[in-house]
C-alpha positions in Angstrom: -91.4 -23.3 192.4 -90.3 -26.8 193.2 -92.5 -29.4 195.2 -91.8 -31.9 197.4 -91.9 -34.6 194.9 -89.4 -32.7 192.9 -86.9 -32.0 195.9 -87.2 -35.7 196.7 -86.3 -36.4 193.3 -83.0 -34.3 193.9 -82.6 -36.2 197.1 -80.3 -38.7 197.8 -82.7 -40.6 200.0 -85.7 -42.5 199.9 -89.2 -41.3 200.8 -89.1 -43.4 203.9 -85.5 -42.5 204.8 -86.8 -39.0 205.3 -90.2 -40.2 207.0 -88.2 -41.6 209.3 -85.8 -38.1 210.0 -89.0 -36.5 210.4 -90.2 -38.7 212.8 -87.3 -38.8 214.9 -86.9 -35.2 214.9 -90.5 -34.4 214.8 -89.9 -32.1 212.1 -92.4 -31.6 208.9 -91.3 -34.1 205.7 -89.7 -31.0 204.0 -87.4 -29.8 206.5 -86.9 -33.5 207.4 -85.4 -33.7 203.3 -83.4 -30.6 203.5 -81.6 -32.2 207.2 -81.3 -35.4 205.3 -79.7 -34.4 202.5 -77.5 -32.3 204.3 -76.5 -35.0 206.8 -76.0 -37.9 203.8 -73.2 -35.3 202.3 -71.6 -35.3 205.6 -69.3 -37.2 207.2 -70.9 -37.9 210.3 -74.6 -37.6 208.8 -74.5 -41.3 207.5 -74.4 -43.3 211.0 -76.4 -40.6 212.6 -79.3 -41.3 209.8 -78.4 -44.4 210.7 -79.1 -43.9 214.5 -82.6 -41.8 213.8 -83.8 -45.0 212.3 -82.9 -47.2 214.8 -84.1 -45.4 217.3 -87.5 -45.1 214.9 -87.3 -48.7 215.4 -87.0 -49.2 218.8 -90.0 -46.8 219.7 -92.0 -48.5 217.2 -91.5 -51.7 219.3 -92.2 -50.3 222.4 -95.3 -49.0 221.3 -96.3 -52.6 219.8 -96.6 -51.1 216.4 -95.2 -54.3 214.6 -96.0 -52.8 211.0 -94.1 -49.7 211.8 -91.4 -52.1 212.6 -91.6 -53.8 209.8 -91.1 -50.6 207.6 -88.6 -49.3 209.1 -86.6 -52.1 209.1 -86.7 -52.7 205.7 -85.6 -49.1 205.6 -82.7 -49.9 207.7 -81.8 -52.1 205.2 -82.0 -50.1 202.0 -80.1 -47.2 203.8 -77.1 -49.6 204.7 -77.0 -51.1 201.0 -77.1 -47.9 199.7 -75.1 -46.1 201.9 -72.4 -48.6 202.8 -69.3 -46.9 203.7 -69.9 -45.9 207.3 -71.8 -49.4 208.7 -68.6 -50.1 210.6 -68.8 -46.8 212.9 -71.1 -47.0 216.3 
């Protein structure tokens, strides 16, 4: 049986990519890894990861929470190095 460590290893995102799918989608962290690495193999799944975080981002703020902030946009930033080919589309 494989855990969640070992699906995240098989994953194509980070830890805190998919904390912040499951956030945005209220979903539990497994489900939020099998969405995410769905989505990342897609075509469209790259700018609408892209979006979850962002939006992450944007409650975060409105709720004051300036370390969540802070988190999440340094996980902005690891998602558009790594994932590159699709920061052009909004």
């Amino acid at each position: 049986m494989l855990s969640y460590k070992d699906c995240l290893g098989l994953c194509d995102l980070t830890e805190a990519e998919i904390d912040a799918i499951a956030e945005h989608e209220h979903l539990p962290r497994l489900v939020a890894l099998e969405l995410g690495e769905y989505l990342i193999h897609s075509p469209e799944g790259v700018p609408m990861i892209r979006k979850m975080i962002i939006d992450d981002i944007a409650h975060a703020r409105r709720h004051g929470d300036l370390e969540r902030v802070l988190t999440l946009r340094a996980t902005l930033r690891h998602f558009i190095q790594t994932h590159p080919d699709h920061v052009a589309d909004q």
